[in-house]
N, C-alpha and C positions, 0 to 999 in steps of 0.2 A: 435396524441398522445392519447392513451387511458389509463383511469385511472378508477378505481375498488375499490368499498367499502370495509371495511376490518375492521374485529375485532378485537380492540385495547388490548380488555382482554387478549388475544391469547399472547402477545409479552413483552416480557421483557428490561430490560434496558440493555446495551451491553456497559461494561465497558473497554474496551480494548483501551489502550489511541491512538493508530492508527485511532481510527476510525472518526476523525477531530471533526466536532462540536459535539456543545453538544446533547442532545434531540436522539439520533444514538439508533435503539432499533434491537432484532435481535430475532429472532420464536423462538418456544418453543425447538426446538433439535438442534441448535447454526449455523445451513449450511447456513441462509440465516441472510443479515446484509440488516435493514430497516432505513434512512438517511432523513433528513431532504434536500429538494434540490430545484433549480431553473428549471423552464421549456427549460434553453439552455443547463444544464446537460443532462437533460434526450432527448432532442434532439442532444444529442453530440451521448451519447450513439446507438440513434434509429439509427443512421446515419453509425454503423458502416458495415452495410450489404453492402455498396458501398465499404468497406477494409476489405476483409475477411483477409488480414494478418497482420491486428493490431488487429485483436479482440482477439488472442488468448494469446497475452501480457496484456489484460486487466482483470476487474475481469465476471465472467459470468452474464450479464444482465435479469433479470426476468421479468423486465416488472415497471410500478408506483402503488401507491396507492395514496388514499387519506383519511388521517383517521383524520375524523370530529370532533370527541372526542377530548375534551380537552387532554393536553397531561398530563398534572398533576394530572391523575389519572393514570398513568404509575409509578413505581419507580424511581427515578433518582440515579445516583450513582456519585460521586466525577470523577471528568477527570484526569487525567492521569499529572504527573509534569516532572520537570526536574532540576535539579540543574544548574546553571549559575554562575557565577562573582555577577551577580548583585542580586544574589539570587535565592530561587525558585520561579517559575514560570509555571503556565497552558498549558500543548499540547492542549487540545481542545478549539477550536475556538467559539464563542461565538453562542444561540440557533438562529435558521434561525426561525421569523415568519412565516411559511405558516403550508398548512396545505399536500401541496404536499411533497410524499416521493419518491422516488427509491428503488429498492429492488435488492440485486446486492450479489453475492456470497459470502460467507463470509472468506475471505482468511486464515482466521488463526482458521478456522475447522478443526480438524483434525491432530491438535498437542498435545500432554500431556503438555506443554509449553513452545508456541511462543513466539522465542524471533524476536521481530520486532523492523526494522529501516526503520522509514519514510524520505527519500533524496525527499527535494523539489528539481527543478530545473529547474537553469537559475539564473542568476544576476535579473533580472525582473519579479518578480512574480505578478504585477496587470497587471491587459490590459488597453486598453488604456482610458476607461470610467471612471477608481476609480479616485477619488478626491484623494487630496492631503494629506487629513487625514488618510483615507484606504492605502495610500502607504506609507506613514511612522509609521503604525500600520504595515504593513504586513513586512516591513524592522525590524520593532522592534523586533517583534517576532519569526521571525528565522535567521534574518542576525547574530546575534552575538551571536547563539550558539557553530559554527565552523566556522574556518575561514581557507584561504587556508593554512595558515601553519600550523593547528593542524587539518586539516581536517584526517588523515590518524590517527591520535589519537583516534579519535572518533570512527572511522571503526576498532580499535585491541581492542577496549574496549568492544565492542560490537563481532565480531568473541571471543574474549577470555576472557569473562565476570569475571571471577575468577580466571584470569591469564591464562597463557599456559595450563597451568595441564600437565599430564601425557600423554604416547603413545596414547588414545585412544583420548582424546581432539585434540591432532593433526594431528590426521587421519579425524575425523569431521571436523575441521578445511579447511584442504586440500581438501575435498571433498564437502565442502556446499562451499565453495570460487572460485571452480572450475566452479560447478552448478552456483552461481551467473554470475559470468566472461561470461559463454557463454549466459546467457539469456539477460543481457545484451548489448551484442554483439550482440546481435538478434533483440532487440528494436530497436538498432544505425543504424543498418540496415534498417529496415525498416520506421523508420523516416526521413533516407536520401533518402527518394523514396517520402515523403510526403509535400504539401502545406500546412503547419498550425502555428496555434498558440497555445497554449499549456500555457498560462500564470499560474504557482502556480499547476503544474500537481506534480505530484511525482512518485517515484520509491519505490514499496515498497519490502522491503528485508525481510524476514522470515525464521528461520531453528528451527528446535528443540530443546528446551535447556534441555530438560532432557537426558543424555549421555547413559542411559541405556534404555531409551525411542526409541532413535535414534537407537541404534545397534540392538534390536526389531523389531523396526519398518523396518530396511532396512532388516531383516532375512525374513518378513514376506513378504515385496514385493518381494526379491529374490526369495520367491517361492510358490510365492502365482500364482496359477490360474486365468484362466477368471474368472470375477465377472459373478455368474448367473443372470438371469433377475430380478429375485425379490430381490435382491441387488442392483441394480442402483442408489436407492436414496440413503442409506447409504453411513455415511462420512466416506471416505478410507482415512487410516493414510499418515501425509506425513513426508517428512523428510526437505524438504525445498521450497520455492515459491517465485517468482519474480512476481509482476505485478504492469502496471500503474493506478493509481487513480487517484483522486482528476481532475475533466473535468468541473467545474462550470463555466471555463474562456478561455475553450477549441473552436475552429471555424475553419473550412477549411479555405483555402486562397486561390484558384486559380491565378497563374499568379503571387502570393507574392515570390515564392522560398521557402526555405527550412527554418524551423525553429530553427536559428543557435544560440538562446538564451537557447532552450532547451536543443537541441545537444550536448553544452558546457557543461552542468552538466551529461548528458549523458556521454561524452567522458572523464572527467574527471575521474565520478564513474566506469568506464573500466580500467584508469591509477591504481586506488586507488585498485582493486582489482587482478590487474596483479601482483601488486606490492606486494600485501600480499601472494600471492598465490608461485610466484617465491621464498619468504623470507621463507615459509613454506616447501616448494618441497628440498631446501638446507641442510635445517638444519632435515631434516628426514634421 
């Protein structure tokens, strides 16, 4: 594992409540997200050159740093909330001591604004090392935001943030539900070919929420040309993106079988969007 000094002045605070703990900072032109992480993340990640066909369901890996700087000479920004029963409450997870980072593609480049849904999954999100406090912290904190009977509530709140709307919301609808359904179906796939563990991984969902942002942006890819070479790093607009994250509790298993803890929130998030996509396809 190699890691690389790096200039803390350079990097900003990245406020995007996806983006887990706190301390999360992202470069000066938004492509790249810089994370606070464990040395078995970032050996989760080096590891994927043995499954060229999970890498391309994940986010692009750059490589570590290590930035010596104290961090509270960074900005900080408030984390991200969520309304509950029990009130509000914090999405980002509390700041990781180290001084090790990750530097990993920043998924939600490249939207006028993303609307993102982070899906942990599995019934079991520690491994098998956290104490008993850390599993009923990690239970706390996400078991009782959805549960399976309003699970499919949370996913039409999120596709139709401000209601149905009009023909052109439900054509977005039908088409970033479609996009999700198959990428999806393409992770389940190729987890059911894999020995692992996946404890507290996620699924992360993103589409465009700006509706005239979206019908822009999909005229431009409709016809838009090769990108020439001195383009390559510029962030290309998107309109929607599916990828896994969160690997701090990630581990091959040889010889263990298939990760059927995962799979389950996997297979379920396939029910959840077949089912909105069909409910959509009807009434058009």
């Amino acid at each position: 594992m190699s890691t690389h000094a790096f200039d803390p002045t350079t990097l900003q605070a990245f406020s995007n409540a996806a983006a887990g703990h706190d301390g999360v900072l992202s470069d000066p032109s938004g492509a790249l997200v810089i994370k606070p992480c464990t040395p078995s993340e970032i050996a989760f990640y080096e590891s994927l050159s043995a499954h060229p066909d999970l890498a391309p369901h994940l986010p692009t890996y750059m490589g570590s740093l290590s930035l010596a700087t104290p961090s509270a000479s960074i900005p900080s920004v408030d984390g991200g909330t969520i309304e509950t029963p029990e009130g509000v409450e914090r999405l980002h997870g509390k700041k990781l001591d180290t001084e090790l980072h990750i530097v990993l593609q920043n998924i939600t480049a490249g939207f006028t604004r993303p609307n993102v849904l982070d899906l942990k999954l599995g019934a079991q999100l520690w491994d098998e090392g956290a104490s008993e406090e850390k599993r009923a912290r990690l239970d706390k904190m996400y078991g009782r935001k959805f549960s399976a009977e309003n699970v499919r509530e949370g996913f039409e709140a999120y596709i139709y943030p401000a209601g149905k709307g009009g023909e052109r919301e439900m054509q977005r609808a039908r088409e970033v539900l479609a996009f999700f359904l198959g990428e999806v179906k393409d992770i389940v796939e190729v987890f059911e070919r894999k020995e692992s563990r996946m404890y507290s991984a996620s699924i992360l969902l993103v589409y465009e929420g700006d509706v005239d942002a979206y019908e822009g942006t999909k005229e431009k890819l409709r016809g838009a040309p090769e990108e020439d070479e001195e383009d390559e790093e510029a962030i290309v607009p998107q309109l929607a993106a599916v990828k896994m994250i969160d690997f701090a509790h990630a581990t091959w298993r040889a010889g263990e079988g298939k990760d059927e803890n995962a799979l389950r929130g996997m297979r379920s998030t396939v029910g959840v969007l077949k089912g909105l996509l069909d409910e959509v396809e009807r009434e058009e």
